[in-house]
N, C-alpha and C positions, 0 to 999 in steps of 0.2 A: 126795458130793464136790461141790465148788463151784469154780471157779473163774473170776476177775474178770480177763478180758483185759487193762482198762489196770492192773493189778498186774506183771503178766509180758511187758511193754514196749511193749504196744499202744497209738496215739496218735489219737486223733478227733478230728484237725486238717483232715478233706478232703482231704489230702494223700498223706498218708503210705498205704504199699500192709501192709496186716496182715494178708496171708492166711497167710502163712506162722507166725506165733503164733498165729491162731484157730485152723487145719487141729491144728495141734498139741496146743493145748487140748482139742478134740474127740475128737482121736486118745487124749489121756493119760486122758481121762476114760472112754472103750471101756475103754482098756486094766485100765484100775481096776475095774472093773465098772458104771462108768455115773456120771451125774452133770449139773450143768446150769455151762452155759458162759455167761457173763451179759456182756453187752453193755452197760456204762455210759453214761452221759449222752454225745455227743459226737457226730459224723462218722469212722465209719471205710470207708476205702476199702477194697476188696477184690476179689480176683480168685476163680476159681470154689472153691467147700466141697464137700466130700461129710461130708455128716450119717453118724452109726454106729449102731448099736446101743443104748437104753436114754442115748444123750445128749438132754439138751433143751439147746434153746438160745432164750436167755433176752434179751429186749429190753428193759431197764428203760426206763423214762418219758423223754424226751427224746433217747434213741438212734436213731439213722440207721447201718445197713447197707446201703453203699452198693457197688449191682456196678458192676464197670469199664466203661468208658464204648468202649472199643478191642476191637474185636472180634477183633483178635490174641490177646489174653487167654486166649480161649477153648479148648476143645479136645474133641475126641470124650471122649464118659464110658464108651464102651465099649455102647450100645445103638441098634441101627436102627428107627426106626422108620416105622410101613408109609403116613403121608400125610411124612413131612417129613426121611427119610433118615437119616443120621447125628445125634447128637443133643448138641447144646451147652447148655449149662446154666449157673445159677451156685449153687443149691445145688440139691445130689442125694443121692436115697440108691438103691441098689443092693441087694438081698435082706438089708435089715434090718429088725431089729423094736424098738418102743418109744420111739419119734422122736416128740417134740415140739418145735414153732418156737412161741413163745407169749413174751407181754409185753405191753408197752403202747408201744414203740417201731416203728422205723420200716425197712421193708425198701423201698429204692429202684433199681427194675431200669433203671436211665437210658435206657427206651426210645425217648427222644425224638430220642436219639443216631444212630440205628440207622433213622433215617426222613428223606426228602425233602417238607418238608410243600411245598413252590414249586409241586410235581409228583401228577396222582394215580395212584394204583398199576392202573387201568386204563383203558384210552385204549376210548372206547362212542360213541356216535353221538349223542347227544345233551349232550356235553360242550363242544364251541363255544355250544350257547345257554345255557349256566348265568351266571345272575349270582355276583357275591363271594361273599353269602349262601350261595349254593348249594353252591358251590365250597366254603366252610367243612363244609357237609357228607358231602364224599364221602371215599373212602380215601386216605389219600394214599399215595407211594411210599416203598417199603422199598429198604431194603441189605438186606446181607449182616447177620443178626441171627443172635442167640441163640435156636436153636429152641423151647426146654424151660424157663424160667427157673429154676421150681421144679420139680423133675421128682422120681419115686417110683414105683419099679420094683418089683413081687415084696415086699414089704413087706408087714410085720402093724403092727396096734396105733399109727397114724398120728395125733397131735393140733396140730392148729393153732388157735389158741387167742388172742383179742382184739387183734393186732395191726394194724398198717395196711400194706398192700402196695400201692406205687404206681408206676405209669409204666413196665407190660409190655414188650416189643415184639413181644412172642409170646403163646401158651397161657400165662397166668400160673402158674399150679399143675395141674400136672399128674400123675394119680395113678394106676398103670398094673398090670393084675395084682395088685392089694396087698387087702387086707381089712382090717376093722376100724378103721376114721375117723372121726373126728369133727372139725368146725370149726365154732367158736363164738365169734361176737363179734369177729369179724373185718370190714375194711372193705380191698377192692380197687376202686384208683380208678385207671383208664387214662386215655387221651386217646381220646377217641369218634372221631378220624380213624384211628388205628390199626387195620387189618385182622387179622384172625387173633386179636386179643388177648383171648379168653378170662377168664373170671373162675377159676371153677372147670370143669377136664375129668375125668372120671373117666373110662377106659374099662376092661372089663374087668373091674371087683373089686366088690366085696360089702360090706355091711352098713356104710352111708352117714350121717352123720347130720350136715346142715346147718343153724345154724340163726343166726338174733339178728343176721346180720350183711347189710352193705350192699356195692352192686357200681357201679361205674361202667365199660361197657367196651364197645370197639369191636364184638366179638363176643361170641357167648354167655354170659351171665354164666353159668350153670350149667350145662353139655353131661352129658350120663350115656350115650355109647357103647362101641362097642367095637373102634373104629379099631385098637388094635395088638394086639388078638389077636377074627378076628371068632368065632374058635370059641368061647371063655367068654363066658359072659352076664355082663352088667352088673346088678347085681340088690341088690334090699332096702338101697331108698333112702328117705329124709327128710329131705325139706326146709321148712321152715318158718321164718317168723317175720324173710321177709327184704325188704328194696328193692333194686330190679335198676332201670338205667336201659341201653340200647344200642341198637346201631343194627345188631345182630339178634335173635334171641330171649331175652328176658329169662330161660327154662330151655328148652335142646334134652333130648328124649327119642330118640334113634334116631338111626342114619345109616349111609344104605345098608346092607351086610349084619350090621350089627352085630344083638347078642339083649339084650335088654333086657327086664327083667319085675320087677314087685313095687316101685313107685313112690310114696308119695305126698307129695303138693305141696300146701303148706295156708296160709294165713293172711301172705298176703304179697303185695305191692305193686308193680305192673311199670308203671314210670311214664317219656314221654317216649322210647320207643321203636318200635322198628320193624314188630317183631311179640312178641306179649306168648307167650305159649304154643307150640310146634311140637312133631308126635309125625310120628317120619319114619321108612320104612321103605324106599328108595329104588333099591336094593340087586336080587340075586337071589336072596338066602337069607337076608334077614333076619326079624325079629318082635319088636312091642314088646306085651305084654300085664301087665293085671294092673295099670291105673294109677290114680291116684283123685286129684282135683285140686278142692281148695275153699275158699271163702272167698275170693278172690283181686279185688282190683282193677288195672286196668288204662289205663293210654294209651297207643294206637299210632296210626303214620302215617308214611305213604313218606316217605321220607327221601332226597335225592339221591346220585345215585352206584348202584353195581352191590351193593348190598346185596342181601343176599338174603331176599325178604319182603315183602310191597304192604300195613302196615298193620292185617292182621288178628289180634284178640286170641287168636283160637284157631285150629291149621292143626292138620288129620290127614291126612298124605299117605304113599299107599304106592301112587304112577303106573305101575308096574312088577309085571309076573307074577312069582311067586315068594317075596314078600312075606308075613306079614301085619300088621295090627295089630288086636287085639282084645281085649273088655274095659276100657274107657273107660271110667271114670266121673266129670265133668266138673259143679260144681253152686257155687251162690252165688257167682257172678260179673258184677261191677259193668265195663261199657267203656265207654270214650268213644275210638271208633277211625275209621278212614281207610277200612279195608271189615269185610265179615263174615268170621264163621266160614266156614274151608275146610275139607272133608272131600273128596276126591280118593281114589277108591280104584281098583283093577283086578282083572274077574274077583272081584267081591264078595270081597274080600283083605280086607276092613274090617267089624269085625266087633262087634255086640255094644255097642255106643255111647248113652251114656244122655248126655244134658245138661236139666239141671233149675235153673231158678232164676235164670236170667240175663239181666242189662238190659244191653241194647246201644244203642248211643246214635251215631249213623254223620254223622259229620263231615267235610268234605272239605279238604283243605290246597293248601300252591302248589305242589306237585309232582307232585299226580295229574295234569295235563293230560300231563306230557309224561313220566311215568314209573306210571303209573298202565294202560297198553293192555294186559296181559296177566295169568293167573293164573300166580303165579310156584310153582313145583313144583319149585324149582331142590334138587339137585342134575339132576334131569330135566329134560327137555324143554318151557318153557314154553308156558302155552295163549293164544292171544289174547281177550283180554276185547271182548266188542264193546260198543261203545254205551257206554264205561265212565264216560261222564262222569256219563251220566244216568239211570244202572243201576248201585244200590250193595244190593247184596241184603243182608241178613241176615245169611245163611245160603246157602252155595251147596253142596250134597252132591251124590254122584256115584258111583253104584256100591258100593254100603257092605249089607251083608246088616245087619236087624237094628239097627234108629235108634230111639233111643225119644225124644220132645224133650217138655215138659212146664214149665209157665211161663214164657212166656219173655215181656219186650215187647221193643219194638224202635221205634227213629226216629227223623229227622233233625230240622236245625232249623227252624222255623216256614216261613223265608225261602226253605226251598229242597223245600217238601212238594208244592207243584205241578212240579218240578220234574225231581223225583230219583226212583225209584221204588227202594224198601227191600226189597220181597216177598221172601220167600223162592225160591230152584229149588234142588227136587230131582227132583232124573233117577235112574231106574233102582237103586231101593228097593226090596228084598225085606222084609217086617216092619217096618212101618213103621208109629212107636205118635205121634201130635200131640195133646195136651192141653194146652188154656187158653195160645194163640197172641197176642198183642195188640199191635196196634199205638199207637204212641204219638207225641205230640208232644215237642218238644225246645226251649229256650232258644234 
């Protein structure tokens, strides 16, 4: 079954409110036993959808799905969730299965609606000495927003599929409890001031498979936890074949007690952000195992504002008893970043960690002076970095059972090698394997 929204009255004037004929479209096509709901060339306004069962809905070529801009609009979908409450959306699906959003059109969450750019969303101590410049880069202030944009609860058999999704004000797609996904050839492009705005979150569900497409986003463009339920693992993920650019981790693995395990990350490009890779266990019962990360190039570096992250291409942190993270395996990676690799662990929680093959290249930018003092561990307790201006290690590990490093070079640029010391510290390594270490010059 087919059916063409503007046939059965729908108008893609920008104006005109069509939720009430799409909801219906979607509803008649469940009812029938499934079908795709297709979205023609135009602008159509809309207030929130809930997607059904075995419907796709269909973006042909020059279509804009646009969510309302009024946060009146909104309304509980009937789910709490355990960082952000009550949960507002504009499309959702709730224990369905066989859900496709896919097209070559355009899904617009008007989050720019929903923000104070004049204002930043956290008032820090070092916010009177920022210039414009700077100021361009920190969070700015939110309203009252839409938590969930895209949200997917308890669901099977998920496809999101080459479309473009832009201008979050939240978690852009978020996919909860549900298994069996795939998104392919997709591009989500935020506003890098937006806090919270997420590319892809998945917490909770299984058998993952990302690939072909591109992220622009204030936050994690790929997060894999299990914030709303930390009992299930997040598990048997693939991502590949992607560009992430943000001003946090280009993919988060873990957070606090979430379980995470069976991971890998291959063949993709994490460029112009803040910190390239993070594996976090932060938590009192979490554990992320089972990861395998390669091929990957990188640029990072502090960014102003209360982000969270000082620039480095790889973090593994688990600062808290109770944790762990192990089985790492981390190899053919090209940076050119702000610091080194962090490995942070407690009570040897850190476990099992190979990194092979990796040229690191340690740059410094205009924001280390006055946001660069400390290792940031956040959602924990940060450490102070001393001497940070003229001390940019490596590699700084810390507690970790079980390190194996193997190729690696390392170095800044010409102008700054009397200057800056790059060496590596490691502290307090049980099994500790170092093969063919090399320092190197830099442009």
């Amino acid at each position: 079954m087919e059916v063409n929204i503007s046939r059965i009255g729908a108008k893609g004037d920008g104006k005109t409110d069509n939720t009430k004929i799409i909801q219906e479209a979607i509803d008649y096509c469940y009812d029938h036993g499934g079908g795709n709901v297709i979205i023609p060339k135009g602008i159509y306004l809309c207030k929130p959808l809930r997607l059904r069962s075995n419907v796709t809905l269909y973006l042909e070529e020059g279509s804009i799905l646009k969510a309302s801009s009024n946060i009146n609009d909104y309304y509980n979908i009937g789910y709490y969730h355990n960082e952000w409450g009550e949960v507002t959306s504009f499309l959702y699906a709730l224990s369905e299965k066989n859900i496709s959003v896919e097209g070559k059109g355009i899904i617009d969450l008007s989050g720019e609606s929903f923000m104070d750019f004049s204002k930043t969303h956290n008032n820090f101590p070092e916010l009177s000495s920022l210039n414009e410049e700077q100021i361009e880069e920190t969070e700015c202030k939110t309203k009252d927003r839409p938590k969930q944009p895209i949200f997917f609860y308890n669901c099977k058999n998920i496809t999101i599929r080459d479309i473009v999704i832009k201008d979050s004000p939240c978690w852009t797609v978020s996919i909860n409890s549900s298994e069996d996904i795939r998104v392919d050839g997709i591009q989500i492009i935020n506003n890098l001031r937006v806090p919270n705005s997420d590319g892809l979150h998945f917490c909770s569900s299984r058998n993952i498979k990302v690939s072909n497409s591109n992220f622009v986003c204030g936050d994690d463009c790929i997060a894999i936890t299990g914030i709303t339920n930390w009992d299930i693992p997040c598990e048997n993920v693939i991502v590949s074949n992607c560009v992430m650019e943000t001003r946090s981790a280009g993919i988060r693995i873990g957070h606090l007690d979430s379980k995470v395990r069976n991971v890998i990350l291959s063949n993709s490009i994490i460029r112009n952000s803040n910190r390239g890779i993070g594996i976090f266990a932060n938590g009192r019962s979490g554990y992320v195992s089972s990861i395998i990360i390669n091929n990957i190039i990188m640029e990072t570096k502090i960014f102003a504002g209360t982000w969270w992250g000082k620039g480095e291409p790889i973090a593994i942190l688990a600062p808290e008893y109770g944790n762990t993270i192990e089985d790492v395996s981390i190899s053919n990676i090209k940076s050119r970043s702000e610091n080194g690799i962090l490995i942070y662990g407690k009570n040897k929680n850190i476990k099992n960690v190979v990194l092979k093959d990796i040229d690191i290249s340690i740059n410094l930018g205009k924001n280390r002076e006055i946001f660069g003092k400390y290792l940031d561990l956040s959602p924990s307790a940060n450490i102070p970095f001393p001497d940070y201006m003229r001390k940019v290690p490596w590699i700084i590990g810390k507690d970790i059972f079980s390190l194996k490093i193997e190729n690696i070079t390392y170095g800044i640029s010409k102008d700054l090698e009397n200057k800056v010391n790059t060496e590596g510290i490691l502290e307090d390594i049980k099994e500790l394997s170092i093969f063919n270490v090399v320092s190197k010059s830099t442009l």
